[in-house]
C-alpha positions in Angstrom: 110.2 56.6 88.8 112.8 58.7 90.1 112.8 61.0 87.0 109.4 61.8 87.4 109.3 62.4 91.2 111.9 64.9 90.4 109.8 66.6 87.8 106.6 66.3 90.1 109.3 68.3 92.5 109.6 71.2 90.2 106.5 71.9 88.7 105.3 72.1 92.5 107.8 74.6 93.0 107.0 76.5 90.1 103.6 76.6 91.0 104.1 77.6 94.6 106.6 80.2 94.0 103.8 82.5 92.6 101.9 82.2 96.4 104.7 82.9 98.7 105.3 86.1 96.3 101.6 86.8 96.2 102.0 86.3 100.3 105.0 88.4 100.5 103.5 91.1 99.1 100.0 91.1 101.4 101.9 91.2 104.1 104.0 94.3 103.0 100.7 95.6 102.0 99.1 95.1 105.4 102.1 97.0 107.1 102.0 99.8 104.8 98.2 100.0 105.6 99.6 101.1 109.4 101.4 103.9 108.0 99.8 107.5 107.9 102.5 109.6 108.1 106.2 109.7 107.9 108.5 112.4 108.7 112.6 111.0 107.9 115.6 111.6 106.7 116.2 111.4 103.0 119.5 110.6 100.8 119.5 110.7 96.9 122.4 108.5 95.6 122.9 109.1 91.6 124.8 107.2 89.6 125.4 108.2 85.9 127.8 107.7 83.3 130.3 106.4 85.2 130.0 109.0 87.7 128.2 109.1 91.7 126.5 112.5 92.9 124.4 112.2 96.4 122.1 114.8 98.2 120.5 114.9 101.8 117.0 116.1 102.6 113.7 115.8 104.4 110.9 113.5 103.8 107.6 114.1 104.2 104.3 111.8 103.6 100.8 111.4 104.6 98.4 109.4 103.2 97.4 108.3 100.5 98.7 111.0 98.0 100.6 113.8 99.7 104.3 113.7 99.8 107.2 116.3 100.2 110.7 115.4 99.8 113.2 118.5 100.0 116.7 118.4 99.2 119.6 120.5 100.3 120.4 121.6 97.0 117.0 123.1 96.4 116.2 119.9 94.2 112.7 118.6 95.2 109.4 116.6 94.4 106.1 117.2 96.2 103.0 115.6 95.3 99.3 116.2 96.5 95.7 115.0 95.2 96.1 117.1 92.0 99.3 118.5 91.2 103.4 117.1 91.4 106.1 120.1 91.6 109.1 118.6 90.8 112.8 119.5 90.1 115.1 116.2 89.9 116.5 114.8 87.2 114.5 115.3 83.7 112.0 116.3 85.4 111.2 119.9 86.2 108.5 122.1 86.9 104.6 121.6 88.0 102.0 119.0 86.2 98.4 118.2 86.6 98.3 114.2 88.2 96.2 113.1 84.9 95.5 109.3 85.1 98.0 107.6 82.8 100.6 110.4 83.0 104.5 110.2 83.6 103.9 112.7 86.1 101.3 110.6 87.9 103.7 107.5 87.7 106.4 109.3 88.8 104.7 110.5 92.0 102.9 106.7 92.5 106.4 104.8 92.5 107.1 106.8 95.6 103.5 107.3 97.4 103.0 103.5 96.8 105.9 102.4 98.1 105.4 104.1 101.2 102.1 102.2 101.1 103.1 98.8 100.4 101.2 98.9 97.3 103.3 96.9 94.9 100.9 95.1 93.0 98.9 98.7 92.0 102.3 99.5 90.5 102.7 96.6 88.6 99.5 96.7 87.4 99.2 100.3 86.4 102.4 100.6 84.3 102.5 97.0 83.0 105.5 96.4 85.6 106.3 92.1 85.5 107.4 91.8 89.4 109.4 89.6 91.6 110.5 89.2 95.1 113.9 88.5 96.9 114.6 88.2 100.1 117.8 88.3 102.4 118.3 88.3 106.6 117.5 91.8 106.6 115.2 92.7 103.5 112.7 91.9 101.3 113.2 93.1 98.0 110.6 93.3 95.3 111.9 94.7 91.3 109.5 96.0 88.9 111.1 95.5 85.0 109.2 97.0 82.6 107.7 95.0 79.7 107.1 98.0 77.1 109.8 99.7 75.1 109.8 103.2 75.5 110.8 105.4 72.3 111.5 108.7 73.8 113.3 106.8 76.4 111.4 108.9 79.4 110.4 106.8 82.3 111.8 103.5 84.3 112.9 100.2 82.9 113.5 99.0 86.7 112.3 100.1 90.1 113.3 98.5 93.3 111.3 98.6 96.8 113.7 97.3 99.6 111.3 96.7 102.8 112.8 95.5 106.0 112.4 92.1 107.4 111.7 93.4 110.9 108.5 95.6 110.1 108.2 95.5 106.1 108.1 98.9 105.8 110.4 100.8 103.1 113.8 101.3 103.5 115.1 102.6 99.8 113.7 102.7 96.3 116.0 102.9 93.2 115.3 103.6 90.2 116.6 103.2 86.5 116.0 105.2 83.9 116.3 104.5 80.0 120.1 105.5 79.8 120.7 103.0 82.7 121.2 106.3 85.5 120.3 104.7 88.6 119.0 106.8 91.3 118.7 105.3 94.8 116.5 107.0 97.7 117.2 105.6 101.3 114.9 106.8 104.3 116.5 106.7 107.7 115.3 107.9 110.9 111.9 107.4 110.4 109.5 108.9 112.5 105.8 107.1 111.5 102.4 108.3 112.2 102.8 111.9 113.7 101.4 115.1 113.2 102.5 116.9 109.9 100.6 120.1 109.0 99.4 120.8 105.5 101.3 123.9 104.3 104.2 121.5 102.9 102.4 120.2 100.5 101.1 123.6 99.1 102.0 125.2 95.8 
């Protein structure tokens, strides 16, 4: 009797765990819905080989598909309804947003996370996705069930949303030779006027 209330305990725990994920992530979905704009600081912590390298910049986005993030160093990405210009990492230069693309994934990782869209992402790159959670954040990793043979692209992403308002606080990413690049927003300034001409080119 005893052995079978504890399985009866388990499998209803394995069968619940799936809703308060699913639940998680409608709620960070319904606070990302609030967000129009952001304007905030931006800090790109690389790790590679061993080694750390970290940049400051700007932040830009507004919704649902424009975003400019500018980096000291003259490093950038900025996406709009058609086109991403970009010049981090591998990447560099300007690319048509075709449906399916890197390019497009690229840009999406960031623009949905901004969103609170973490079941699009899932979905649209084959993502498998789970949820953490700590006093101060909810955490939600995106591994990647295909094996890439030129190696271009993200085995892991990571949204980290805050407790307080579930809005993002950092993405990191990891690439195919385990670089891990880490974006943390701070002073966020949500929902105010941001003119057009930055996301231009």
């Amino acid at each position: 009797m005893k052995k079978t209330l504890i399985l009866f305990a388990i499998t209803l725990f394995v069968l619940q765990a799936p809703a308060q994920d699913k639940d998680l992530l409608n709620r960070i979905r319904t606070a990302g819905n609030s967000v129009q704009t952001i304007e905030a600081d931006l800090t790109n912590v690389r790790l590679k080989a061993g080694a750390t390298t970290s940049q400051n910049g700007t932040l830009h986005f507004v919704a649902p598909k424009e975003m400019a993030a500018v980096f000291t160093t003259g490093q950038h990405m900025i996406a709009n309804e058609k086109k991403l210009k970009v010049d981090i990492g591998v990447f560099h230069g300007s690319y048509r947003l075709r449906e399916g693309g890197i390019p497009r994934s690229l840009s999406n990782i960031f623009l949905y996370a901004f969103q609170g869209r973490c079941q699009d992402l899932a979905d649209e790159n084959d993502y498998s996705i789970k949820t953490s959670s700590s006093t101060q954040y909810h955490d939600v990793t995106f591994t990647s069930k295909k094996k890439h043979i030129l190696g271009i692209g993200y085995k892991k992403v990571v949204f980290r949303f805050s407790t307080k308002d579930l809005r993002v606080k950092e993405i990191a990413l990891t690439d195919y030779k385990d670089t891990v690049d880490t974006y943390t927003i701070s002073n966020v300034k949500y929902n105010i006027k941001i003119g057009p001409k930055l996301f231009s080119f």
